[in-house]
N, C-alpha and C positions, 0 to 999 in steps of 0.2 A: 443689323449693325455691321458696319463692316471693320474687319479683322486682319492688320496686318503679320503674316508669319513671315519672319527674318529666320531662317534656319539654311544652311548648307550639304545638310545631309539629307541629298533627294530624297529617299525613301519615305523617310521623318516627318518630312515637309507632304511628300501628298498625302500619307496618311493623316497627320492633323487638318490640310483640308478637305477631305473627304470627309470624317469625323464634323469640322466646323460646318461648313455646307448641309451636311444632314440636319441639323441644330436650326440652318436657318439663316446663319451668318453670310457676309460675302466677304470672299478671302483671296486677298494678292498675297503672293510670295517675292521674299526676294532671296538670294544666295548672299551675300554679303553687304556689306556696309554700302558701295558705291550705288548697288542696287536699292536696295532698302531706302536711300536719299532722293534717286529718285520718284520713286512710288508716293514717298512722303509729300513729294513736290507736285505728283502728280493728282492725288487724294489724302486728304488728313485719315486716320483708320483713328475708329473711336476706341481701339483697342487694337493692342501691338503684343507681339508673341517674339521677343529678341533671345537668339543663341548670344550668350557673353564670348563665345572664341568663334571668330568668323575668318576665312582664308583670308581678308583684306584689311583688317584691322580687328577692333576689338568694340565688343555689342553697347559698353557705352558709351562710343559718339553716337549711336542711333537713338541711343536712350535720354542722350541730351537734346537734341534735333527734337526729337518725340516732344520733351517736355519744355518745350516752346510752346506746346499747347494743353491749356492746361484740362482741357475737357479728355485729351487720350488720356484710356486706363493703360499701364505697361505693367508687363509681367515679363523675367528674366527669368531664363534658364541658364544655369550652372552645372558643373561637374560634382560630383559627390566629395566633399570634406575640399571645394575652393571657397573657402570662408572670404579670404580677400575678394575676389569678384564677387561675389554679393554685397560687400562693403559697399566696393566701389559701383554696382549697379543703384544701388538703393541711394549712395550719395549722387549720383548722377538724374535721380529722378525714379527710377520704378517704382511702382506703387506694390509690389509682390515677387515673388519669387519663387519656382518648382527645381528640384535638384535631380538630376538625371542618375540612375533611369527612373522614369515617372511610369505610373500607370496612365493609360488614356482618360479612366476614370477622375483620375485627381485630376489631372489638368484641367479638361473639363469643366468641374466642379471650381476650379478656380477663375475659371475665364465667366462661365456664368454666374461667379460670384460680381466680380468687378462689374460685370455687364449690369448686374442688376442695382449695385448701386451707383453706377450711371447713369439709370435711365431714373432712379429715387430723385438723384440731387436735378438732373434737370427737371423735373414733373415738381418740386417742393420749392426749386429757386426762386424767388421772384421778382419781377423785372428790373429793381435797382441793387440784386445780388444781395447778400448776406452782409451784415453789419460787421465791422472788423471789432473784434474782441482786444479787449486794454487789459493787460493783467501788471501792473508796473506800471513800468517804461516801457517794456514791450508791448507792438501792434501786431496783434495777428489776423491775415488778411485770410480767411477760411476758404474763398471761391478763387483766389490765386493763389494762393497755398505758400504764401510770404509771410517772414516774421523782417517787420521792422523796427529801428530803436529812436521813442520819440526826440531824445538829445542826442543823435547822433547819424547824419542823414547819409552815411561810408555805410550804414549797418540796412543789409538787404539780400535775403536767406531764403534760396528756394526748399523748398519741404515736398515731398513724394503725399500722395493723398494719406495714405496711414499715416504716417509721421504728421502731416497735418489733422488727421482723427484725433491721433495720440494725445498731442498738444492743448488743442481745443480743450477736450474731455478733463484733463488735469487742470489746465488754466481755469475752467468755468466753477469745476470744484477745488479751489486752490488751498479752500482752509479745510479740507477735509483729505484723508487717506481714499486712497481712489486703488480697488481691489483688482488684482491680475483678472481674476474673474469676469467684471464688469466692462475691463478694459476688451478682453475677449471676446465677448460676447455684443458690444458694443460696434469694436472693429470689425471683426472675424466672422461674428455672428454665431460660434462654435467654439465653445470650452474645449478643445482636446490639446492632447501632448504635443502633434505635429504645430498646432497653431502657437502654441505657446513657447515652443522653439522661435517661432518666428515673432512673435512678442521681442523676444529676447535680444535678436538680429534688431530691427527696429527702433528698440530704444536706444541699444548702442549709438545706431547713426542720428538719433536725435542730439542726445544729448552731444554729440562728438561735431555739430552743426550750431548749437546754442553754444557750446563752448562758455565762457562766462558772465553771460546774457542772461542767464535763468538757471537753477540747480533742479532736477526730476533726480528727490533722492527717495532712493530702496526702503520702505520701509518692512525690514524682514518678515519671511513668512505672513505676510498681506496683500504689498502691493505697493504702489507707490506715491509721491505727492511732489507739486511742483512749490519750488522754493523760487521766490522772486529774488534777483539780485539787489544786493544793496547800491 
Protein backbone atom coordinates (compact mmCIF):
# COMPACT_ATOMS: atom_id res chain seq x y z
CA UNK A 1 0.00 0.00 0.00
CA UNK A 2 1.47 3.05 -0.48
CA UNK A 3 1.79 5.68 2.18
CA UNK A 4 1.99 9.21 2.09
CA UNK A 5 4.16 10.98 5.08
CA UNK A 6 3.66 14.87 5.12
CA UNK A 7 5.91 15.69 8.05
CA UNK A 8 8.68 18.57 8.11
CA UNK A 9 10.86 17.35 10.56
CA UNK A 10 13.61 15.36 8.49
CA UNK A 11 14.51 13.21 11.26
CA UNK A 12 10.70 12.19 12.01
CA UNK A 13 10.14 11.71 8.44
CA UNK A 14 12.95 9.12 7.62
CA UNK A 15 12.51 7.39 10.67
CA UNK A 16 8.75 6.74 9.94
CA UNK A 17 9.82 5.66 6.47
CA UNK A 18 12.23 3.29 7.45
CA UNK A 19 9.81 1.93 9.97
CA UNK A 20 6.79 1.99 7.05
CA UNK A 21 9.14 0.25 4.36
CA UNK A 22 10.18 -2.50 6.81
CA UNK A 23 6.23 -3.27 7.09
CA UNK A 24 6.09 -3.46 3.50
CA UNK A 25 4.53 -0.11 2.47
CA UNK A 26 5.89 2.28 -0.16
CA UNK A 27 6.31 5.74 1.12
CA UNK A 28 6.68 9.36 -0.44
CA UNK A 29 7.51 12.08 1.77
CA UNK A 30 6.70 15.50 1.42
CA UNK A 31 7.94 18.58 3.90
CA UNK A 32 4.99 20.77 3.54
CA UNK A 33 1.74 21.47 2.03
CA UNK A 34 3.01 22.80 -1.54
CA UNK A 35 4.92 19.44 -1.63
CA UNK A 36 2.41 17.07 -0.18
CA UNK A 37 -0.07 18.68 -3.42
CA UNK A 38 2.13 17.63 -5.51
CA UNK A 39 2.86 13.95 -4.74
CA UNK A 40 -1.10 13.82 -4.30
CA UNK A 41 -1.18 14.83 -8.05
CA UNK A 42 1.55 12.81 -8.73
CA UNK A 43 -0.03 9.42 -6.95
CA UNK A 44 -3.20 9.12 -4.71
CA UNK A 45 -1.54 7.34 -1.29
CA UNK A 46 -4.05 4.94 0.04
CA UNK A 47 -2.94 6.19 3.29
CA UNK A 48 -1.55 9.67 4.28
CA UNK A 49 0.40 10.47 7.62
CA UNK A 50 -0.20 14.59 7.82
CA UNK A 51 1.77 17.02 10.53
CA UNK A 52 -1.28 19.59 11.32
CA UNK A 53 1.58 22.54 11.54
CA UNK A 54 3.75 22.50 8.41
CA UNK A 55 6.26 25.61 7.53
CA UNK A 56 3.82 26.60 4.44
CA UNK A 57 0.56 26.40 5.73
CA UNK A 58 -1.57 24.23 7.86
CA UNK A 59 -1.89 20.07 7.54
CA UNK A 60 -5.68 20.54 6.75
CA UNK A 61 -5.63 21.86 3.30
CA UNK A 62 -3.78 18.33 2.68
CA UNK A 63 -6.37 16.73 4.52
CA UNK A 64 -9.06 18.28 2.49
CA UNK A 65 -7.14 17.61 -1.02
CA UNK A 66 -6.70 13.99 0.48
CA UNK A 67 -10.38 13.60 0.97
CA UNK A 68 -11.32 14.16 -2.40
CA UNK A 69 -10.75 10.73 -2.40
CA UNK A 70 -12.53 8.80 -0.57
CA UNK A 71 -10.74 5.29 -0.55
CA UNK A 72 -7.36 7.46 1.34
CA UNK A 73 -7.23 6.37 5.05
CA UNK A 74 -5.76 9.94 6.70
CA UNK A 75 -4.32 10.12 10.01
CA UNK A 76 -3.31 13.48 11.65
CA UNK A 77 -0.77 14.30 13.80
CA UNK A 78 -1.00 16.96 16.53
CA UNK A 79 0.75 18.64 19.38
CA UNK A 80 -0.21 17.50 22.85
CA UNK A 81 -3.34 19.33 24.51
CA UNK A 82 -4.08 21.13 20.49
CA UNK A 83 -7.57 20.07 21.01
CA UNK A 84 -8.65 22.75 18.24
CA UNK A 85 -6.39 21.04 15.40
CA UNK A 86 -7.89 17.85 15.90
CA UNK A 87 -11.17 19.50 15.55
CA UNK A 88 -10.37 21.05 12.71
CA UNK A 89 -8.34 17.93 11.15
CA UNK A 90 -11.27 15.45 11.74
CA UNK A 91 -13.74 18.27 10.28
CA UNK A 92 -11.57 18.57 7.31
CA UNK A 93 -11.62 14.89 6.67
CA UNK A 94 -9.08 12.47 8.79
CA UNK A 95 -10.28 9.48 9.55
CA UNK A 96 -7.82 9.38 13.15
CA UNK A 97 -5.50 10.99 14.89
CA UNK A 98 -1.92 10.38 16.99
CA UNK A 99 -0.71 13.21 19.40
CA UNK A 100 3.01 13.84 19.64
CA UNK A 101 5.11 12.55 21.20
CA UNK A 102 3.88 9.08 19.91
CA UNK A 103 5.71 5.96 20.33
CA UNK A 104 6.58 4.28 17.01
CA UNK A 105 4.75 1.37 18.32
CA UNK A 106 1.29 3.24 18.35
CA UNK A 107 1.55 4.67 15.37
CA UNK A 108 2.06 1.94 13.79
CA UNK A 109 -0.59 0.14 15.19
CA UNK A 110 -2.66 2.72 13.88
CA UNK A 111 -1.58 2.97 10.35
CA UNK A 112 -2.07 -0.79 10.28
CA UNK A 113 -5.28 -0.49 11.69
CA UNK A 114 -6.78 1.88 8.92
CA UNK A 115 -4.64 -0.29 6.32
CA UNK A 116 -6.57 -3.16 7.32
CA UNK A 117 -9.82 -1.90 7.12
CA UNK A 118 -9.10 -0.73 3.77
CA UNK A 119 -8.22 -3.52 2.24
CA UNK A 120 -11.90 -5.27 4.46
CA UNK A 121 -14.10 -2.53 2.81
CA UNK A 122 -12.60 -3.09 -0.64
CA UNK A 123 -12.36 -7.10 -0.50
CA UNK A 124 -16.53 -6.98 0.95
CA UNK A 125 -17.66 -3.86 -1.54
CA UNK A 126 -19.52 -4.94 -4.17
CA UNK A 127 -19.66 -3.78 -7.51
CA UNK A 128 -22.61 -1.39 -7.38
CA UNK A 129 -21.12 -0.11 -3.73
CA UNK A 130 -23.22 -0.24 -0.54
CA UNK A 131 -26.84 0.82 -0.40
CA UNK A 132 -27.33 4.24 1.12
CA UNK A 133 -29.03 3.81 4.57
CA UNK A 134 -32.59 6.13 5.21
CA UNK A 135 -32.97 6.83 8.73
CA UNK A 136 -35.74 9.86 8.43
CA UNK A 137 -35.03 12.25 6.01
CA UNK A 138 -31.59 11.70 6.33
CA UNK A 139 -29.57 9.71 3.35
CA UNK A 140 -26.46 8.16 4.36
CA UNK A 141 -24.28 7.36 1.63
CA UNK A 142 -21.72 4.68 3.66
CA UNK A 143 -18.97 4.21 0.37
CA UNK A 144 -18.84 8.20 0.07
CA UNK A 145 -19.11 8.98 3.40
CA UNK A 146 -22.21 11.74 2.72
CA UNK A 147 -25.18 12.39 4.78
CA UNK A 148 -27.86 14.03 2.65
CA UNK A 149 -31.38 15.58 3.37
CA UNK A 150 -34.13 14.03 1.35
CA UNK A 151 -36.27 17.59 1.32
CA UNK A 152 -33.53 19.62 1.11
CA UNK A 153 -31.04 19.36 -1.99
CA UNK A 154 -28.37 22.69 -0.01
CA UNK A 155 -27.93 19.70 2.59
CA UNK A 156 -24.56 17.80 1.58
CA UNK A 157 -22.01 16.61 4.57
CA UNK A 158 -18.75 15.15 4.18
CA UNK A 159 -17.99 12.61 7.19
CA UNK A 160 -14.34 11.35 7.89
CA UNK A 161 -14.76 7.23 7.75
CA UNK A 162 -15.22 6.95 11.66
CA UNK A 163 -17.67 9.47 11.85
CA UNK A 164 -19.19 7.69 9.05
CA UNK A 165 -18.76 4.14 11.19
CA UNK A 166 -20.27 6.10 14.00
CA UNK A 167 -23.34 7.13 12.09
CA UNK A 168 -24.18 4.05 10.34
CA UNK A 169 -23.90 1.87 13.55
CA UNK A 170 -26.52 4.32 15.46
CA UNK A 171 -28.70 4.96 12.49
CA UNK A 172 -29.16 0.97 11.70
CA UNK A 173 -29.89 0.64 15.60
CA UNK A 174 -31.88 3.81 15.98
CA UNK A 175 -34.55 2.32 18.42
CA UNK A 176 -32.13 0.89 20.58
CA UNK A 177 -29.27 2.47 23.01
CA UNK A 178 -26.12 1.58 21.16
CA UNK A 179 -23.07 1.02 24.18
CA UNK A 180 -19.66 2.98 24.15
CA UNK A 181 -18.37 -0.47 24.17
CA UNK A 182 -19.76 -1.72 21.11
CA UNK A 183 -19.25 1.36 19.40
CA UNK A 184 -15.48 0.72 20.30
CA UNK A 185 -14.93 -2.29 19.52
CA UNK A 186 -16.90 -2.02 16.29
CA UNK A 187 -14.83 1.26 15.22
CA UNK A 188 -11.52 0.80 17.01
CA UNK A 189 -11.65 -2.74 17.20
CA UNK A 190 -10.15 -2.11 21.03
CA UNK A 191 -12.12 -1.24 24.21
CA UNK A 192 -9.33 0.95 25.98
CA UNK A 193 -8.95 4.39 27.62
CA UNK A 194 -6.86 5.98 24.75
CA UNK A 195 -9.57 4.74 22.03
CA UNK A 196 -12.22 5.94 23.95
CA UNK A 197 -10.68 9.48 24.24
CA UNK A 198 -10.93 9.36 20.85
CA UNK A 199 -14.56 8.08 20.86
CA UNK A 200 -15.08 11.31 22.51
CA UNK A 201 -13.18 13.73 19.86
CA UNK A 202 -15.36 11.93 17.17
CA UNK A 203 -18.63 12.34 18.17
CA UNK A 204 -18.07 15.82 19.15
CA UNK A 205 -17.28 16.60 15.36
CA UNK A 206 -20.22 14.44 14.28
CA UNK A 207 -22.73 15.75 16.01
CA UNK A 208 -21.11 19.54 15.43
CA UNK A 209 -21.55 18.42 11.28
CA UNK A 210 -25.29 17.13 11.82
CA UNK A 211 -25.99 20.17 13.63
CA UNK A 212 -30.02 19.98 13.51
CA UNK A 213 -30.31 17.27 11.03
CA UNK A 214 -30.29 14.43 13.57
CA UNK A 215 -29.73 14.54 17.61
CA UNK A 216 -26.80 11.45 18.85
CA UNK A 217 -28.06 11.91 22.42
CA UNK A 218 -25.77 10.64 25.62
CA UNK A 219 -27.39 8.26 27.17
CA UNK A 220 -25.45 8.37 30.60
CA UNK A 221 -23.16 5.74 31.85
CA UNK A 222 -24.17 3.45 28.44
CA UNK A 223 -23.69 4.96 25.58
CA UNK A 224 -25.55 6.53 23.05
CA UNK A 225 -28.72 6.71 20.55
CA UNK A 226 -29.44 8.58 17.48
CA UNK A 227 -32.53 10.71 17.69
CA UNK A 228 -34.12 11.56 14.25
CA UNK A 229 -35.19 15.16 13.66
CA UNK A 230 -38.53 16.20 13.62
Amino acid sequence: MRVLVCEDDDGVARGLSRALTREGYKVARAAGVVEAMERIDEQVPEIALVDMTLPDGHGAEVVRRLRQHPSTAILIVTARGEERDRVIGLRAGADDYVVKPFSLAELMARIEAVARRTRQLRRVLPPGGLPDLHAGALVIDPVGRRVRHEHDETVDIALTAKECQILVILAEQRDSVVTREHLLDQVWGSVSPLNSRTLDTHMAALRAKLGELARVATVRGVGYRFDEAG
